[in-house]
MARTOR-201341 format. One record per residue (C-alpha): residue number from 0; x, y, z. Coordinates in pm, whole numbers, plus 50000, padded with zeros to 5 digits. Each point is the difference from the previous one (the first is absolute). Layout:
BEGIN
<pt><num>NUM</num><east>X</east><north>Y</north><up>Z</up></pt>
...
***
This chain:
BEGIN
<pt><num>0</num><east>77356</east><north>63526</north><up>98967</up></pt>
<pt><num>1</num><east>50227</east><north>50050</north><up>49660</up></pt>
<pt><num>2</num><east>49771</east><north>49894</north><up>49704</up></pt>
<pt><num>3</num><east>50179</east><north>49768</north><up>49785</up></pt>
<pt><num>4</num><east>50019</east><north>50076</north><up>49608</up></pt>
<pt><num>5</num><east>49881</east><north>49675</north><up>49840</up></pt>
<pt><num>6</num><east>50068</east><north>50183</north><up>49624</up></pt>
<pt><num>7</num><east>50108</east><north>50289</north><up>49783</up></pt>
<pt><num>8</num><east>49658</east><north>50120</north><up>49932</up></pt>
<pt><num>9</num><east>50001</east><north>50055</north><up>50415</up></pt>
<pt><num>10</num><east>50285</east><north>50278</north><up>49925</up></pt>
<pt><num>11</num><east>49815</east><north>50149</north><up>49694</up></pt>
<pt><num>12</num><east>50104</east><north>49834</north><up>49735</up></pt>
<pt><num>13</num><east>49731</east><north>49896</north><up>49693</up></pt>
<pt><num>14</num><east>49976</east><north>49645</north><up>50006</up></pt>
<pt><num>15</num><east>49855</east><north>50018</north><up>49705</up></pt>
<pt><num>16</num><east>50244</east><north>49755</north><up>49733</up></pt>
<pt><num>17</num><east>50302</east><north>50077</north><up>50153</up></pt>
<pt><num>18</num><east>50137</east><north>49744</north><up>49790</up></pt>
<pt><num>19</num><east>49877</east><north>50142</north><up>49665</up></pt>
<pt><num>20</num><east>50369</east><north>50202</north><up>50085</up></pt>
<pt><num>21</num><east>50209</east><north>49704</north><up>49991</up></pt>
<pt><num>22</num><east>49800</east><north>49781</north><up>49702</up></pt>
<pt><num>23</num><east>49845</east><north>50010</north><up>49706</up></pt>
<pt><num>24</num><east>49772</east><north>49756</north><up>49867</up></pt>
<pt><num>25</num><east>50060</east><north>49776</north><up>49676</up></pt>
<pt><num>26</num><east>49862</east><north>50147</north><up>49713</up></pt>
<pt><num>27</num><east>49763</east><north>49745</north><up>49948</up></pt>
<pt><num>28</num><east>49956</east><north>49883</north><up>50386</up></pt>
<pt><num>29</num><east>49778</east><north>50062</north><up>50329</up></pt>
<pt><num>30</num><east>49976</east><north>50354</north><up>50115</up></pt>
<pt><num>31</num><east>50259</east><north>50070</north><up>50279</up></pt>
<pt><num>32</num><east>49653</east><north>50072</north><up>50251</up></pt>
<pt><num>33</num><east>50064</east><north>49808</north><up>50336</up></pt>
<pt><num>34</num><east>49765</east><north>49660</north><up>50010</up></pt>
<pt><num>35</num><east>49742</east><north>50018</north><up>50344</up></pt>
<pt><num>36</num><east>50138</east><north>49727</north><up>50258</up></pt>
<pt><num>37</num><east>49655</east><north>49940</north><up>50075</up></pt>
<pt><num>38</num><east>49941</east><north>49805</north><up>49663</up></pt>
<pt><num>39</num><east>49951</east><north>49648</north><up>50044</up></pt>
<pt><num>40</num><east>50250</east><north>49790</north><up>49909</up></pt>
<pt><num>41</num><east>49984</east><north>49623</north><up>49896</up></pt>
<pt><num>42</num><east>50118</east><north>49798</north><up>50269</up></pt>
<pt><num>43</num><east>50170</east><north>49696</north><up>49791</up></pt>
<pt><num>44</num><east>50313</east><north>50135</north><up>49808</up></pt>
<pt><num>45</num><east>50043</east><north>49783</north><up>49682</up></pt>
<pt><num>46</num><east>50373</east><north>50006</north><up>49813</up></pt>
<pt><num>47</num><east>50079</east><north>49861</north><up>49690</up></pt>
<pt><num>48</num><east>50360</east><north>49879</north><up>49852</up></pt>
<pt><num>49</num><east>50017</east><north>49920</north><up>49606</up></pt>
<pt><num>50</num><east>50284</east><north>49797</north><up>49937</up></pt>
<pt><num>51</num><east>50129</east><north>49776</north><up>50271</up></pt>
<pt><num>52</num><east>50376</east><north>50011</north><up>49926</up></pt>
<pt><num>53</num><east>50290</east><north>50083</north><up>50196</up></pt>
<pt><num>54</num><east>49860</east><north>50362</north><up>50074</up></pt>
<pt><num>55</num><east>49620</east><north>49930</north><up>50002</up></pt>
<pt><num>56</num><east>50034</east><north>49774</north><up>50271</up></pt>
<pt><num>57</num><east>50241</east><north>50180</north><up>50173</up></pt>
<pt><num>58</num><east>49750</east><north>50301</north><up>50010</up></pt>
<pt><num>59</num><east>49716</east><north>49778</north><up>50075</up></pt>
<pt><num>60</num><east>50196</east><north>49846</north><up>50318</up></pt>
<pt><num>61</num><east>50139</east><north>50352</north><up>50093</up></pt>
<pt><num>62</num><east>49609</east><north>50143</north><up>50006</up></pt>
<pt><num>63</num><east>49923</east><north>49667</north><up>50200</up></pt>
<pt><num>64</num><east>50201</east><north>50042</north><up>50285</up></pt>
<pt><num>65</num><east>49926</east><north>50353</north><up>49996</up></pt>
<pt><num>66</num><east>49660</east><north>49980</north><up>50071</up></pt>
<pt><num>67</num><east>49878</east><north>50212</north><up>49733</up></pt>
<pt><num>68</num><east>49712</east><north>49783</north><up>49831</up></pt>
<pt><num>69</num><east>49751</east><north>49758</north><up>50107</up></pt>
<pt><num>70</num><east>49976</east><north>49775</north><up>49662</up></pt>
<pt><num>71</num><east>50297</east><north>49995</north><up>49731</up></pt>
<pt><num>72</num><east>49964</east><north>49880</north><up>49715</up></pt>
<pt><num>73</num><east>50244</east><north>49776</north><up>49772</up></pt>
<pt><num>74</num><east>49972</east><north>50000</north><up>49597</up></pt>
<pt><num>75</num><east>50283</east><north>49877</north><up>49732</up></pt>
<pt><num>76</num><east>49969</east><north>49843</north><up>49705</up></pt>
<pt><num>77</num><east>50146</east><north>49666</north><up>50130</up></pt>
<pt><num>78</num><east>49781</east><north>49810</north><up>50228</up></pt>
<pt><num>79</num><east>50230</east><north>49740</north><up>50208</up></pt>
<pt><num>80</num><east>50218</east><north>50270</north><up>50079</up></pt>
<pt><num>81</num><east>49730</east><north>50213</north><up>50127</up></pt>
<pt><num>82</num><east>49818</east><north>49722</north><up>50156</up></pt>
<pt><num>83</num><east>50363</east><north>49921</north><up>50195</up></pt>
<pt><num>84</num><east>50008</east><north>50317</north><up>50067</up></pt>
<pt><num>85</num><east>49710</east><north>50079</north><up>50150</up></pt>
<pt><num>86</num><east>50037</east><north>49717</north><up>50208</up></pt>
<pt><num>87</num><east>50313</east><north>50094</north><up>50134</up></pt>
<pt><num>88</num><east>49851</east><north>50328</north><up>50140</up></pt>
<pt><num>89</num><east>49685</east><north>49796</north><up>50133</up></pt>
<pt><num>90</num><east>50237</east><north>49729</north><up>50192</up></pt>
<pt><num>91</num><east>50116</east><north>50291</north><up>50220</up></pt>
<pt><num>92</num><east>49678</east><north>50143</north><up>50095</up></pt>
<pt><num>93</num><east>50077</east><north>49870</north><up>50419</up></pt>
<pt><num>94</num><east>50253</east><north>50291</north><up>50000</up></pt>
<pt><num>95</num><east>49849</east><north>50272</north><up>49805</up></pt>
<pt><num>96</num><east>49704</east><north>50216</north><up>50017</up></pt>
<pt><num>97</num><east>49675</east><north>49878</north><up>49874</up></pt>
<pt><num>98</num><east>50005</east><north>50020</north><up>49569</up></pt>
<pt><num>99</num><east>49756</east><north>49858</north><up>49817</up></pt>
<pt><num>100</num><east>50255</east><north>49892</north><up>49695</up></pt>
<pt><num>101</num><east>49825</east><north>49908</north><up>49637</up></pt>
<pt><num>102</num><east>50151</east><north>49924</north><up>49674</up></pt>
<pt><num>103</num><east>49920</east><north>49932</north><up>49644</up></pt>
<pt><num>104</num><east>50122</east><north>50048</north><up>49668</up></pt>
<pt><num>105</num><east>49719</east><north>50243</north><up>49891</up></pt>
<pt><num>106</num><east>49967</east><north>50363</north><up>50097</up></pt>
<pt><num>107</num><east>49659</east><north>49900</north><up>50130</up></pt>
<pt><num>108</num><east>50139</east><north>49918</north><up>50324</up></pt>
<pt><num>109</num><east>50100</east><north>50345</north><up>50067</up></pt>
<pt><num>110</num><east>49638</east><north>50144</north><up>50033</up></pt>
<pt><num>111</num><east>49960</east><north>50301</north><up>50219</up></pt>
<pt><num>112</num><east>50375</east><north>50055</north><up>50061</up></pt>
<pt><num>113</num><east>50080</east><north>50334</north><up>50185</up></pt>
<pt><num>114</num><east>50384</east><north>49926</north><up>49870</up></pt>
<pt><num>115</num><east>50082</east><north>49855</north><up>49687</up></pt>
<pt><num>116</num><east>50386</east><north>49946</north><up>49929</up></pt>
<pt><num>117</num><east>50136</east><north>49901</north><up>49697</up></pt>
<pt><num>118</num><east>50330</east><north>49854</north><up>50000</up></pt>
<pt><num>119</num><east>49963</east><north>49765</north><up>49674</up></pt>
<pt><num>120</num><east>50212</east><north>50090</north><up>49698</up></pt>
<pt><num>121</num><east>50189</east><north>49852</north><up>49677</up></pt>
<pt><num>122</num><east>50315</east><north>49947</north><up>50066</up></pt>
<pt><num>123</num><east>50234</east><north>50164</north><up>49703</up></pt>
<pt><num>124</num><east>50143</east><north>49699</north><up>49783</up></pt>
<pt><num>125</num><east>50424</east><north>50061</north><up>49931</up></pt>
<pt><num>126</num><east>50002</east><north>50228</north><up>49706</up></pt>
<pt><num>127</num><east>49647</east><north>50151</north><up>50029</up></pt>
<pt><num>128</num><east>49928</east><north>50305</north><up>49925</up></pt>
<pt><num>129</num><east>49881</east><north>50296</north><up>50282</up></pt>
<pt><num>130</num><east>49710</east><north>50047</north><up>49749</up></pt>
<pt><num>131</num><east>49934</east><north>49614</north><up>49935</up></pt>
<pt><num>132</num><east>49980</east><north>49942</north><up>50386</up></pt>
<pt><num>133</num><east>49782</east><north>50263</north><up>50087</up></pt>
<pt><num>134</num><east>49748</east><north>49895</north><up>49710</up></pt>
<pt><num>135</num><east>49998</east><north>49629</north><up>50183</up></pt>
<pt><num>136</num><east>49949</east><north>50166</north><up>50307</up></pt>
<pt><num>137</num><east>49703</east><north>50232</north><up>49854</up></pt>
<pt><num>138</num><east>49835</east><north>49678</north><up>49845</up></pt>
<pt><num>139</num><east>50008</east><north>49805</north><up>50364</up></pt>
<pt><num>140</num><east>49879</east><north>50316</north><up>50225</up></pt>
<pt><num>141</num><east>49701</east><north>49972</north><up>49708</up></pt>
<pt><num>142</num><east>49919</east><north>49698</north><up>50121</up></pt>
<pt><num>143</num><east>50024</east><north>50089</north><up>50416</up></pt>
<pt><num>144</num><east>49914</east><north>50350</north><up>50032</up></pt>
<pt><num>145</num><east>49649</east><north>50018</north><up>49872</up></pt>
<pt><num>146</num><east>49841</east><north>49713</north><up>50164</up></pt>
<pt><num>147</num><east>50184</east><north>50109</north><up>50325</up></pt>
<pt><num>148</num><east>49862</east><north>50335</north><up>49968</up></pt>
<pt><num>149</num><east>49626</east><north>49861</north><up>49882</up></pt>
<pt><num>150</num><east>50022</east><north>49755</north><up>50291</up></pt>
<pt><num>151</num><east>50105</east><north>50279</north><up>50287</up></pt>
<pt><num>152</num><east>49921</east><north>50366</north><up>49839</up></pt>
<pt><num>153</num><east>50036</east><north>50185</north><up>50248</up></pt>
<pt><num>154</num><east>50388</east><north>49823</north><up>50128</up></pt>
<pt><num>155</num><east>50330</east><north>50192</north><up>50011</up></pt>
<pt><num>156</num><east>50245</east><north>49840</north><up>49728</up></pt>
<pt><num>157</num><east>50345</east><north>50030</north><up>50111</up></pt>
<pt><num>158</num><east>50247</east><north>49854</north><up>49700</up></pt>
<pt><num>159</num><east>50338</east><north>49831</north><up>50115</up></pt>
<pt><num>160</num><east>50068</east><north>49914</north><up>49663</up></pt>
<pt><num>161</num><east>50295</east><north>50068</north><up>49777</up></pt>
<pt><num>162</num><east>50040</east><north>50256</north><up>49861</up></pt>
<pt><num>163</num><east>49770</east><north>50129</north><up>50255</up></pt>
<pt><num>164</num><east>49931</east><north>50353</north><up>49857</up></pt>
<pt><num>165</num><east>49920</east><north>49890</north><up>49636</up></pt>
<pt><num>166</num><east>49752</east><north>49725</north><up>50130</up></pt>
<pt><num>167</num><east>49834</east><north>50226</north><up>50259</up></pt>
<pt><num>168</num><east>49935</east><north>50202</north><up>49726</up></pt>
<pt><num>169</num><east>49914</east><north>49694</north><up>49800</up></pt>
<pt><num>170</num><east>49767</east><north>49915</north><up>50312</up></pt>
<pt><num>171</num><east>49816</east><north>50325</north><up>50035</up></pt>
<pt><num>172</num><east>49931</east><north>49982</north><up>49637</up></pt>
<pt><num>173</num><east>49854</east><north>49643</north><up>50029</up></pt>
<pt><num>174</num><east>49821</east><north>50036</north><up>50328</up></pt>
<pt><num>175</num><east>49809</east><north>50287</north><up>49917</up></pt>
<pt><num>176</num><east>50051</east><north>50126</north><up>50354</up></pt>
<pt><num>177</num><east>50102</east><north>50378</north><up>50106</up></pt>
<pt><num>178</num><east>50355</east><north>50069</north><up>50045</up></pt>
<pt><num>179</num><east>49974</east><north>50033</north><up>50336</up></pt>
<pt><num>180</num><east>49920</east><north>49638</north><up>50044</up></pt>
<pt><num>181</num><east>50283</east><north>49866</north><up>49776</up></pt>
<pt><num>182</num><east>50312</east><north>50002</north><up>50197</up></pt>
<pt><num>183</num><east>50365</east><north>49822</north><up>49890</up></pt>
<pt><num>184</num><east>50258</east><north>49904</north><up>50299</up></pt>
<pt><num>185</num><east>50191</east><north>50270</north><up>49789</up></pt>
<pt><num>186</num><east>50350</east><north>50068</north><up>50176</up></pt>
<pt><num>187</num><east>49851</east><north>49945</north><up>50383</up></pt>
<pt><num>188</num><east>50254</east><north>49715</north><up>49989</up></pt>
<pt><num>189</num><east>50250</east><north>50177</north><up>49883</up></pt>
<pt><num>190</num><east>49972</east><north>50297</north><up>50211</up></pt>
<pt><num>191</num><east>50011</east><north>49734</north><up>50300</up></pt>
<pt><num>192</num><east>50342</east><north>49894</north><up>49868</up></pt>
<pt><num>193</num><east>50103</east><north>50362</north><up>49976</up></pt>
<pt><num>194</num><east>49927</east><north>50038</north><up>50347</up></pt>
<pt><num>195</num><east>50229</east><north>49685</north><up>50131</up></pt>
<pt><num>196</num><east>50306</east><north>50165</north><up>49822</up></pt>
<pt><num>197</num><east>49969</east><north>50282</north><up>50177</up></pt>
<pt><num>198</num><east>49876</east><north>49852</north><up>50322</up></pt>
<pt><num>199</num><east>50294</east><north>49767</north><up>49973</up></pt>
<pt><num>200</num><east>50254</east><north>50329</north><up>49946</up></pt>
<pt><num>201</num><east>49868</east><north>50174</north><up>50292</up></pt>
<pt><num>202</num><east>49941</east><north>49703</north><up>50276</up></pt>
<pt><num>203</num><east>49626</east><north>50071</north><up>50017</up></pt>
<pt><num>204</num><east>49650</east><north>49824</north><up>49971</up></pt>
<pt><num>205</num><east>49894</east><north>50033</north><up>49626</up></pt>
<pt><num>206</num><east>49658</east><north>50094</north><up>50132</up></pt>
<pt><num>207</num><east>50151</east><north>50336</north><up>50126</up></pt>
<pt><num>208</num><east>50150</east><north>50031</north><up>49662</up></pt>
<pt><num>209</num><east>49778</east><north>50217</north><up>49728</up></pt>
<pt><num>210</num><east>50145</east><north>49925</north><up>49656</up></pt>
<pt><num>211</num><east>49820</east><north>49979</north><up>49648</up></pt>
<pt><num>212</num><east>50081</east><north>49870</north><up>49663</up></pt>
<pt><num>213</num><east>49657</east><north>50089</north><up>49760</up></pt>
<pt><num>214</num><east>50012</east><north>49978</north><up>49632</up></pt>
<pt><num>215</num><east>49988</east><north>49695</north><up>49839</up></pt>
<pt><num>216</num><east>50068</east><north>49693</north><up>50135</up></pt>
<pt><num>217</num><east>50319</east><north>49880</north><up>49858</up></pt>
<pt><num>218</num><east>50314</east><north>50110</north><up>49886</up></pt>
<pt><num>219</num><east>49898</east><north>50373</north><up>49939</up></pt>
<pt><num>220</num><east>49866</east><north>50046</north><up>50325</up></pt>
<pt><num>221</num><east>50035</east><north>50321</north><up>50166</up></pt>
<pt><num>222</num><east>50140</east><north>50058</north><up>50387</up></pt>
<pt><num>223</num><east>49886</east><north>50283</north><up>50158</up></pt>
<pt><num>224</num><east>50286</east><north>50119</north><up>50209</up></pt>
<pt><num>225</num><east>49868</east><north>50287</north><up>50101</up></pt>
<pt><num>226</num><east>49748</east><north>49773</north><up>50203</up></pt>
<pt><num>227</num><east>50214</east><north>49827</north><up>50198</up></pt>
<pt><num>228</num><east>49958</east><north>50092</north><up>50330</up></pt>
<pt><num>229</num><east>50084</east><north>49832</north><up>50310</up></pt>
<pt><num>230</num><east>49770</east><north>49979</north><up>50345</up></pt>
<pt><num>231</num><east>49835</east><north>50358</north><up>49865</up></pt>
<pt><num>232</num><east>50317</east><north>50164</north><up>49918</up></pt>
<pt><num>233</num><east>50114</east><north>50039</north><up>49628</up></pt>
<pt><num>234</num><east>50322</east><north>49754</north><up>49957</up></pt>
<pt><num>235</num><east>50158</east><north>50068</north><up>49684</up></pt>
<pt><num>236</num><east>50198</east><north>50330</north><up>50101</up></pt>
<pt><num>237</num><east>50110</east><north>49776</north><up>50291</up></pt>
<pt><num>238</num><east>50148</east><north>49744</north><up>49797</up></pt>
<pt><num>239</num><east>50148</east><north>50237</north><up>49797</up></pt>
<pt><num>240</num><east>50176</east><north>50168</north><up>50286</up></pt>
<pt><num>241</num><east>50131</east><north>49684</north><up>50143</up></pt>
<pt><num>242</num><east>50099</east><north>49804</north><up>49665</up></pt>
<pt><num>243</num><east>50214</east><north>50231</north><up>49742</up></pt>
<pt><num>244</num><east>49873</east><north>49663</north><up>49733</up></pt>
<pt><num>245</num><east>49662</east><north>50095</north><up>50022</up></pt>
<pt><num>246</num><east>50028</east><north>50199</north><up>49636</up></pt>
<pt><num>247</num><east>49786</east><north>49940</north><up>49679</up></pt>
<pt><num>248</num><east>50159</east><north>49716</north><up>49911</up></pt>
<pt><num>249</num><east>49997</east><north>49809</north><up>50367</up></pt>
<pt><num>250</num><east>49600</east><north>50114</north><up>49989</up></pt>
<pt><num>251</num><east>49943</east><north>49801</north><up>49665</up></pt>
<pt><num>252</num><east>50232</east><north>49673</north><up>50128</up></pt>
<pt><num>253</num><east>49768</east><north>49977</north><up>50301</up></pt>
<pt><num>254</num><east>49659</east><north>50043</north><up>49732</up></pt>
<pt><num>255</num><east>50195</east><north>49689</north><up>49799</up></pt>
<pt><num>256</num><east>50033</east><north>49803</north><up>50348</up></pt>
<pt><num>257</num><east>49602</east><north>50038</north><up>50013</up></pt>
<pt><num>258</num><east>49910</east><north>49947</north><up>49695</up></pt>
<pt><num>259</num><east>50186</east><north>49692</north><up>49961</up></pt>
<pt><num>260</num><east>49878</east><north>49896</north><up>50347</up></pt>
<pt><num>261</num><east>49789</east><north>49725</north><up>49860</up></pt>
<pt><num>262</num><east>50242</east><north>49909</north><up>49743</up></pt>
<pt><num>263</num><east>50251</east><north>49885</north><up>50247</up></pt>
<pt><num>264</num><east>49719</east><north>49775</north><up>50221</up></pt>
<pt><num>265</num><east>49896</east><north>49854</north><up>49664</up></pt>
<pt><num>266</num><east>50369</east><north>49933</north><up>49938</up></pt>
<pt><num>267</num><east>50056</east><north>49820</north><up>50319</up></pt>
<pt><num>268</num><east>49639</east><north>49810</north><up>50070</up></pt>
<pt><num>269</num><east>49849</east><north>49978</north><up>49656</up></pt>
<pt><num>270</num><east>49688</east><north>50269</north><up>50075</up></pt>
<pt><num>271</num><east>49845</east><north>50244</north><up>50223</up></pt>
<pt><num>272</num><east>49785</east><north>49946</north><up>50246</up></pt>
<pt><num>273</num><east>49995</east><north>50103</north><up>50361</up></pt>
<pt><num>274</num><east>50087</east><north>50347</north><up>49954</up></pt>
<pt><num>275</num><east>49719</east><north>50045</north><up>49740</up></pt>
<pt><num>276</num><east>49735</east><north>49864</north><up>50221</up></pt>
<pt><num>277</num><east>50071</east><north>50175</north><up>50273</up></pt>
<pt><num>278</num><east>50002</east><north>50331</north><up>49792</up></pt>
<pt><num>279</num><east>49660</east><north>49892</north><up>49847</up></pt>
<pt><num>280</num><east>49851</east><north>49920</north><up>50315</up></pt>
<pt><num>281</num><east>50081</east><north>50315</north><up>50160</up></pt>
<pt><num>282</num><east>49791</east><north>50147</north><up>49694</up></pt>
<pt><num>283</num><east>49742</east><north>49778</north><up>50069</up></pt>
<pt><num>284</num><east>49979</east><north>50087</north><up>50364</up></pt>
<pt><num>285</num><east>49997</east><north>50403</north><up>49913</up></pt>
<pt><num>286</num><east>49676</east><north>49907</north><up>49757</up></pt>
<pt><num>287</num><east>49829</east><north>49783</north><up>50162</up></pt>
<pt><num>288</num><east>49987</east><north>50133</north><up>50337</up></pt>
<pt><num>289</num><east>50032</east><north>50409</north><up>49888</up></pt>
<pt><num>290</num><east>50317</east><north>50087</north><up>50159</up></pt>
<pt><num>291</num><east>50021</east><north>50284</north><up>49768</up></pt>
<pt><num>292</num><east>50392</east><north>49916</north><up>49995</up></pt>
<pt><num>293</num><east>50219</east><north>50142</north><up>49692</up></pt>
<pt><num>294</num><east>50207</east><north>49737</north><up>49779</up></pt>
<pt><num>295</num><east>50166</east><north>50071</north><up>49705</up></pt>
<pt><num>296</num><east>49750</east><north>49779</north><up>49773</up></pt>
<pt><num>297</num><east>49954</east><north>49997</north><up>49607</up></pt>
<pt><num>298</num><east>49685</east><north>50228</north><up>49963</up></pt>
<pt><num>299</num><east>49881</east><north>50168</north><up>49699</up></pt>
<pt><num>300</num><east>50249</east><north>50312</north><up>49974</up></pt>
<pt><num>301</num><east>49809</east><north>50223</north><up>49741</up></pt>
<pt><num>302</num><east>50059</east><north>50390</north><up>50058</up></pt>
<pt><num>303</num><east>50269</east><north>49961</north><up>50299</up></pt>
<pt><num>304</num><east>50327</east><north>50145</north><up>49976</up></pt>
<pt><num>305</num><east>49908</east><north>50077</north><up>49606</up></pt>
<pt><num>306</num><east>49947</east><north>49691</north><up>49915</up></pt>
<pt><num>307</num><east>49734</east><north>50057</north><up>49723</up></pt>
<pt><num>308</num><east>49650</east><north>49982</north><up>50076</up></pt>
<pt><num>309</num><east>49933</east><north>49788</north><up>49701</up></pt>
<pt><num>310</num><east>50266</east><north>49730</north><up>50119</up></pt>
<pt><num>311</num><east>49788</east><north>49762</north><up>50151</up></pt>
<pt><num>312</num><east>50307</east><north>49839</north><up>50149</up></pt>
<pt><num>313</num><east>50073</east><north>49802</north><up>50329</up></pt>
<pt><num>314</num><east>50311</east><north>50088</north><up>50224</up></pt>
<pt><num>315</num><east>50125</east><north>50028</north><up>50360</up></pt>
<pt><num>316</num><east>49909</east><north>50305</north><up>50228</up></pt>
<pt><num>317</num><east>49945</east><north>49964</north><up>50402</up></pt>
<pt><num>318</num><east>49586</east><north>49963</north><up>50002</up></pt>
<pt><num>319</num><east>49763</east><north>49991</north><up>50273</up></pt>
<pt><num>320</num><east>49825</east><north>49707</north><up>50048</up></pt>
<pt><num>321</num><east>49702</east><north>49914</north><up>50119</up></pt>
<pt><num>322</num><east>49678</east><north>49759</north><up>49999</up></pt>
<pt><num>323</num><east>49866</east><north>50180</north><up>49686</up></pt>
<pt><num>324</num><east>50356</east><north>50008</north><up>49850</up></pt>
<pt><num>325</num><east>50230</east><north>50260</north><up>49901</up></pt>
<pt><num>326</num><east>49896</east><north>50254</north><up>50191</up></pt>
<pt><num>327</num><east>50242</east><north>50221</north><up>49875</up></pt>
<pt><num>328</num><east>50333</east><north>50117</north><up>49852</up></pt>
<pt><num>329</num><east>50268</east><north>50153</north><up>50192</up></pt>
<pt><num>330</num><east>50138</east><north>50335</north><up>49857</up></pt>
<pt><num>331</num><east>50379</east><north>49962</north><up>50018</up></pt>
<pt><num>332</num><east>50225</east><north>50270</north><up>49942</up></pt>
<pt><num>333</num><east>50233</east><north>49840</north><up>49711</up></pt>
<pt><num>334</num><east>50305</east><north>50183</north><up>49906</up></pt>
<pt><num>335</num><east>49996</east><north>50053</north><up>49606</up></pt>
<pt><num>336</num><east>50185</east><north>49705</north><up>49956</up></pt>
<pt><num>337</num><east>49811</east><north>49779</north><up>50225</up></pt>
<pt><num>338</num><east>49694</east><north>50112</north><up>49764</up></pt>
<pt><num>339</num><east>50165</east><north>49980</north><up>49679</up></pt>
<pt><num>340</num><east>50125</east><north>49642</north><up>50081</up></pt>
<pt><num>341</num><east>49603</east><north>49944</north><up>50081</up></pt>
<pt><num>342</num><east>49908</east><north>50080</north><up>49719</up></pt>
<pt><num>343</num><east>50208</east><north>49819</north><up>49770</up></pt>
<pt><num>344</num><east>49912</east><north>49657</north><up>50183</up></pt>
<pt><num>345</num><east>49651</east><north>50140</north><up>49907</up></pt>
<pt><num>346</num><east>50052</east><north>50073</north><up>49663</up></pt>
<pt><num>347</num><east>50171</east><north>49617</north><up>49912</up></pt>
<pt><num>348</num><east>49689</east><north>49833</north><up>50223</up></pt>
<pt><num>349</num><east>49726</east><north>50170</north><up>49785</up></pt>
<pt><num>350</num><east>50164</east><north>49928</north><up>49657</up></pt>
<pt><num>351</num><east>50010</east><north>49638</north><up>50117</up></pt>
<pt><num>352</num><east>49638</east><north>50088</north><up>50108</up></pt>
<pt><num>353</num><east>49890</east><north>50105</north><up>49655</up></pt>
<pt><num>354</num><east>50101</east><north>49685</north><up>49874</up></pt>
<pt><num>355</num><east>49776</east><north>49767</north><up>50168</up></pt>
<pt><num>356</num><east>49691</east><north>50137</north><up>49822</up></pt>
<pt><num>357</num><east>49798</east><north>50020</north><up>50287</up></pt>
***
C-alpha cells in the first residue's frame, strides 16, 4: 500500500520555521516561533467597537453575522444613539447567531476584549489644519486608549481611524502595548479595491486576483504591480501584451481610480461603510481565529525596505496575522522606485509623528 505524504518534513525538508524565509518580525513585536495548538484557548470571544458611527456599526454588524465573537461590545460618547443602536442589533437576535451585545459610554464595558477596534475620530472642521486635526485626534485617543488597554491588557488594538497610520502610531504610543499587537486597517481596503479593477478587466473572481497597494493609506499610496498575479500566474506582463495602454502613465491613472475609490462613494452616499467593515472584519477573523492570512495592514515599518530603524513609523506592508498578532512581515521584492516612493510616505508620516510629542 502507497504511504501517503501528510507534509514536507515527510520528503526531508526541516520543518523547522519555514516561515522565518518569508517574514520577519516587527522590531518591537512577538518572535516569529510557531504558537503550540495544544494551548488552551478561551472559549468566549469578546469584540469591542469604539465609536458607533456609520463604520463602527457597520464593522460591528459585519463581525455579527460572521460569527466571529461571542459578546461585542458598543461604546460612543453619545448615549441614545448607542442605546438605539444597540437595540437595533438585539431586536434581530431570532435570525442571528447567539451574541451577547452590551453597551455603555465608558471603556469599562469593554473588559477582557480579545478585539478592540477603534473607529472614533474628530472629524476635520473646513479650514483646519492637517496638524490642528491630528492634535484633536491625539487629545481624544488620550482619553480611549489607556483605559481600553488597562481594562483588556492583553487585547489586539486594530485602529480604523483616520489618518490610520499617524493614530496607530499615536495608539501604540498610548497603549503601551508591543507593536505586534497594534495593528491599523492600513490599505487592506484599498488593496481590496485594487483587486475589483482588475478582476473587473479580466472577467474573474477578485478572490483569484493577488494585487497590493502598501504604503500609506491615502493619496501617496504605493501599488505593487509587480504583485499582481492572477490564479498563481504573474498578470502584469499579460496585460501588457494584450493592452498597448498599459504604460507608466495608464499604471498611475488606475493607482488614482483606487485611491480615490472612497472619494467617489463618499461623493455619492455621504460616507463609507460597507466596504470598510467587511475589510475590518476579515482582519478580525485572521486574528481572532489564527488564520495566519497576509493583509496589507498599517504595522510598524522600522528597518524594512530602508526605512530607518529610528522611524518609529506606521505604514502598509502584507503581514501575517494571527491570534497573537502580527506575526510577521512579508519581504517583498520592491523595484527601486516602489522603495523610494515607500520611503518618502515614511519620511512625511514621521515628521507629522514628531510633532505630536508623544
Amino acid at each position: 500500500m502507497m504511504h501517503k505524504t501528510s507534509s514536507l518534513s515527510e520528503l526531508g525538508f526541516d520543518a523547522g520555521d519555514a516561515s522565518s524565509g518569508f517574514f520577519r518580525a516587527v522590531a518591537d513585536g512577538c518572535p516569529l516561533t510557531p504558537t503550540s495548538s495544544s494551548a488552551p484557548h478561551r472559549r468566549l470571544t469578546k469584540v469591542s467597537v469604539i465609536g458607533a458611527g456609520n463604520v463602527g456599526m457597520a464593522i460591528a454588524q459585519t463581525i455579527l453575522t460572521q460569527n466571529l465573537a461571542d459578546e461585542i461590545a458598543l461604546v460612543d460618547a453619545l448615549p441614545d444613539k448607542l442605546r438605539g443602536e444597540a437595540l437595533d442589533l438585539q431586536h434581530a437576535a431570532a435570525f442571528l447567531p447567539r451574541v451577547r451585545i452590551v453597551s455603555g459610554t465608558d471603556a469599562a464595558v469593554t473588559k477582557n476584549s480579545d478585539l478592540v477596534v477603534v473607529t472614533a475620530g474628530a472629524r476635520q472642521i473646513p479650514g483646519e489644519t492637517r496638524l490642528n486635526l491630528l492634535q484633536r485626534n491625539v487629545a481624544l485617543y488620550r482619553k480611549i486608549v489607556p483605559p481600553v488597554a488597562e481594562h483588556s491588557p492583553d487585547a489586539l488594538l486594530l485602529v480604523v481611524s483616520n489618518p490610520v497610520d499617524v493614530l496607530t502610531y499615536v495608539a501604540w504610543k498610548l497603549s503601551g502595548f508591543p507593536a505586534s499587537r497594534v495593528i491599523g486597517s492600513g490599505t487592506n481596503l484599498d488593496s481590496s479595491r485594487f483587486r475589483f479593477l482588475v478582476a473587473e478587466h479580466l472577467d474573474v473572481s477578485a478572490q483569484d486576483v493577488q494585487a497590493y497597494m502598501v504604503g500609506e493609506h491615502g493619496d501617496s499610496s504605493v501599488a505593487i504591480w509587480s504583485s499582481i498575479s492572477v490564479g498563481g500566474m504573474p498578470a502584469l506582463k499579460s496585460l501588457r501584451d494584450s493592452h498597448r495602454s498599459f504604460d507608466e502613465a495608464a499604471l498611475e491613472g488606475i493607482r488614482r481610480a483606487v485611491v480615490g475609490g472612497a472619494y467617489e462613494v463618499i461623493g455619492l452616499k455621504g460616507y463609507t461603510s460597507w466596504a470598510i467593515g467587511y475589510s475590518v472584519a476579515s482582519l478580525a477573523a485572521s486574528l481572532l481565529r489564527d488564520q495566519r492570512r497576509v493583509h496589507p495592514v498599517s504595522v510598524l515599518a522600522a528597518g524594512f525596505h530602508g526605512i530607518s530603524d529610528g522611524h518609529e513609523v506606521f505604514l502598509s506592508l502584507p503581514a501575517r496575522l494571527g491570534r497573537a498578532g502580527v506575526l510577521g512581515v512579508a519581504e517583498m521584492d520592491l523595484t527601486e522606485a516602489e522603495a523610494a516612493q515607500l520611503r518618502r510616505s515614511a519620511k512625511t508620516l514621521w515628521e507629522n509623528c514628531q510633532l505630536l510629542g508623544l
